[in-house]
C-alpha positions as semicolon CSV with decimal commas, in nm:
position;residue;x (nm);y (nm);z (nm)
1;X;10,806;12,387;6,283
2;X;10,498;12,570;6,396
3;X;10,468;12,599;6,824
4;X;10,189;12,483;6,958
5;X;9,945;12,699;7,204
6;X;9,990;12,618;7,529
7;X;9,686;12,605;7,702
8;X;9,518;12,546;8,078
9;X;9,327;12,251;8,215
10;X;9,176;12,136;8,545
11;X;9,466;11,912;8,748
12;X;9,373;11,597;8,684
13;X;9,307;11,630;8,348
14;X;9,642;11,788;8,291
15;X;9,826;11,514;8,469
16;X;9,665;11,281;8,244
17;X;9,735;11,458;7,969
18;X;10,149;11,472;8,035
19;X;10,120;11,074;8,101
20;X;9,988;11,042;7,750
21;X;10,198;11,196;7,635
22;X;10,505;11,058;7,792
23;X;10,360;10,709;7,682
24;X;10,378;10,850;7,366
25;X;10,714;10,962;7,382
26;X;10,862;10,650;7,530
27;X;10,706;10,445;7,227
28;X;10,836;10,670;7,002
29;X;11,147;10,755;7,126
30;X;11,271;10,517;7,401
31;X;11,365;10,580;7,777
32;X;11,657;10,784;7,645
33;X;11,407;11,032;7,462
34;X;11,174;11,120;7,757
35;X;11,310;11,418;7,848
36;X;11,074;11,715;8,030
37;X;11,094;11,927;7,690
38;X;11,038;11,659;7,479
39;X;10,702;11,534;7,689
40;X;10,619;11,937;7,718
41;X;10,626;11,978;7,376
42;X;10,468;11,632;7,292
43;X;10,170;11,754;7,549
44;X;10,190;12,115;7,392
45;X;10,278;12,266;7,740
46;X;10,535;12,458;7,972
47;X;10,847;12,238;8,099
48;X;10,731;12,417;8,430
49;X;10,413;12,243;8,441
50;X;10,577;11,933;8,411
51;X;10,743;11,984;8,747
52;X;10,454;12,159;8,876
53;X;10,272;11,825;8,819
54;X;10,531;11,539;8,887
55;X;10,840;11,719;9,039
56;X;11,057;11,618;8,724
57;X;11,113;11,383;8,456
58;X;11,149;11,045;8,696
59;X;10,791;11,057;8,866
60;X;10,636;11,105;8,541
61;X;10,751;10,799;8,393
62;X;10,683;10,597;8,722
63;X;10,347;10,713;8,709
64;X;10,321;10,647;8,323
65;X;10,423;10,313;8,419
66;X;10,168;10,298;8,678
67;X;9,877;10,451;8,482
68;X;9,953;10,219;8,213
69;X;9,964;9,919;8,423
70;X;9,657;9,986;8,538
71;X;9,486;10,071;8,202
72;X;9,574;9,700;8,149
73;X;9,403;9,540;8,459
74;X;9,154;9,691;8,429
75;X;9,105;9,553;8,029
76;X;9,172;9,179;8,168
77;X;8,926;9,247;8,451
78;X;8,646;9,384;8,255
79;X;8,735;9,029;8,022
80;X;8,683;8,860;8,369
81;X;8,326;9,016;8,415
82;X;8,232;8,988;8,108
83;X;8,275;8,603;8,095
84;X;7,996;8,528;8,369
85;X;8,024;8,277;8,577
86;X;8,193;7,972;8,496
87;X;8,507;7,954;8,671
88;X;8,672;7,805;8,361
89;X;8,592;8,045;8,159
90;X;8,647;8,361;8,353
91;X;8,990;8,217;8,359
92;X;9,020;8,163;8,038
93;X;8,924;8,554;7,912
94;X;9,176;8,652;8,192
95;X;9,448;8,509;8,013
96;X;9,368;8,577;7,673
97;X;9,215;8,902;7,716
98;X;9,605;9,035;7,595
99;X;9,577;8,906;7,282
100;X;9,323;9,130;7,196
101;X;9,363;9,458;6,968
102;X;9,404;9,714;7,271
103;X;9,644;9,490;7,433
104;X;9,869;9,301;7,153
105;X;9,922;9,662;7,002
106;X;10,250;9,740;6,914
107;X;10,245;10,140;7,023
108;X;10,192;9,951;7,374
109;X;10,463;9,753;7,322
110;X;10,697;9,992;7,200
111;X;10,591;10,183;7,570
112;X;10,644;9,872;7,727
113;X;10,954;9,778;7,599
114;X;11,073;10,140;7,740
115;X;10,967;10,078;8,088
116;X;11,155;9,712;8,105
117;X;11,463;9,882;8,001
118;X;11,431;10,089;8,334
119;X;11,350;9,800;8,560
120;X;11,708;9,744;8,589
121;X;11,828;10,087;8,602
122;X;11,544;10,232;8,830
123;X;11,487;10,089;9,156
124;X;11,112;10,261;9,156
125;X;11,006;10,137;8,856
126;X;11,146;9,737;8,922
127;X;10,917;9,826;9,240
128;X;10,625;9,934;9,047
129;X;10,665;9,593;8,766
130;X;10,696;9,390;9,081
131;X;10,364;9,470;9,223
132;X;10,212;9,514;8,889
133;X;10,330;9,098;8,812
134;X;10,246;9,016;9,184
135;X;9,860;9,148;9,112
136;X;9,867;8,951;8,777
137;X;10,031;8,633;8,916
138;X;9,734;8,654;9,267
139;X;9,463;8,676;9,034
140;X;9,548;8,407;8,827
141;X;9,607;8,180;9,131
142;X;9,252;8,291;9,223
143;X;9,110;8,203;8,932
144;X;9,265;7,901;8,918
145;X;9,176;7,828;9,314
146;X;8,785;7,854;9,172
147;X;8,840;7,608;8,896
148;X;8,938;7,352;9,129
149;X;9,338;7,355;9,074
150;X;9,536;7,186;9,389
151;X;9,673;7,431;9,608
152;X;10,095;7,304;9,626
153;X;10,042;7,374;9,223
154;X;9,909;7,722;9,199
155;X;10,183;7,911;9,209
156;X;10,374;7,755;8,962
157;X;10,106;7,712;8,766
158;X;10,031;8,129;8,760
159;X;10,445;8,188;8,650
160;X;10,417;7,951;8,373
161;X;10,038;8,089;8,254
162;X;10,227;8,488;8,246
163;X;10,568;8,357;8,119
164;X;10,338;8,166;7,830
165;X;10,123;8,507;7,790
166;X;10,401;8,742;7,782
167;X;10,574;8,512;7,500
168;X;10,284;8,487;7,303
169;X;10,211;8,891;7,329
170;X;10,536;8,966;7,228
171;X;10,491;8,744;6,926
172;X;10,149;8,869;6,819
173;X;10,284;9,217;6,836
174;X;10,618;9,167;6,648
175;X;10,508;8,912;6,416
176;X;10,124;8,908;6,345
177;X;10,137;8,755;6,021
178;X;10,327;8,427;6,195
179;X;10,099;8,466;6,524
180;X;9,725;8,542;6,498
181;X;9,516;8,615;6,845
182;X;9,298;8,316;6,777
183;X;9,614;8,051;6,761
184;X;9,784;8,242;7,061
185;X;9,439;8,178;7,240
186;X;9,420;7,813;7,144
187;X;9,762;7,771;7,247
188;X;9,694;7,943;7,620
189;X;9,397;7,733;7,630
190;X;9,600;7,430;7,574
191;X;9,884;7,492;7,838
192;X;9,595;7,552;8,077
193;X;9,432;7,268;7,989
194;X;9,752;7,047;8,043
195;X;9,857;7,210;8,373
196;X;9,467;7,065;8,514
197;X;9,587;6,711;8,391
198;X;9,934;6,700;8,520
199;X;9,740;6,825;8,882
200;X;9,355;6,714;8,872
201;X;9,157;6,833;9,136
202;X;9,122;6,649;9,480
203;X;8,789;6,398;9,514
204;X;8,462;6,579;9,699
């Protein structure tokens, strides 16, 4: 096995570059795998810089997690903008936004799957998934505020809508040829529509 060059880039950059890879790593190898050396290597740097960067192995992968987490927002929110106006339908591309490509990927689920396993064993990263699902859950309730949706039933409402997407990403990612995006969408779209039936809104 040929060693790669290490090689020198501006901070941020290189921070960047040891979260990729230590997404990369995870998917590839698990929570058990991400090891500094293994990331160092995987980025084609120093185990120092690692620490240099992060302080060890544990704040990488809680900023991974982060960075990820983000990465994914900001995909459904960009959906949300890019839907216009209609109340109904900016909720609608928030919620099926993860069935597309970038999202229902299974390199991102294999990474996901990584960072579950340490919610349990990691108090900072069942932290970091808590906020993360708190941010997802509020929006939703906002979106479903502005389609008209009582108030006593929005927050049950948002659990069910990320228990139903969560279900249906895992599906499209481990079993595309059963699951395609479009049925995962129609089925969303139908649970949302029920959920405004069982609790119509209020008369003007």
């Amino acid at each position: 096995m040929s060693k790669r060059g290490f090689t020198r880039a501006e901070p941020d950059a290189r921070r960047l570059s040891l979260i990729a890879a230590t997404a990369r790593v995870l998917a590839r190898d698990g929570a058990s795998g991400a090891s500094v050396r293994a990331i160092a290597v995987e980025a084609a740097v120093s185990p120092g810089l690692v620490a240099h960067h992060f302080g060890g192995v544990d704040a990488l992968i809680a900023a991974t997690y982060a960075h990820v987490g983000e990465q994914v927002a900001a995909a459904l929110d960009a959906a949300v903008a890019a839907a216009g106006s209609d109340p109904q339908a900016r909720l609608i591309a928030y919620v099926t936004a993860s069935f597309a490509p970038s999202i229902a990927d299974r390199n991102l689920l294999a990474t996901w799957t990584a960072f579950w396993g340490l919610v349990i064993a990691r108090g900072e990263i069942a932290a970091l998934h808590d906020t993360q699902y708190a941010r997802y859950r509020a929006e939703l309730e906002r979106l479903l505020a502005a389609c008209g949706l009582q108030s006593s039933a929005r927050r049950r409402a948002a659990i069910s809508i990320a228990a139903l997407v969560d279900g249906l990403w895992l599906e499209l990612c481990l079993s595309p040829a059963i699951l395609d995006a479009d049925e995962a969408r129609a089925i969303a779209q139908a649970h949302i529509a029920a959920l405004f039936q069982s609790h119509p809104a209020p008369p003007n």
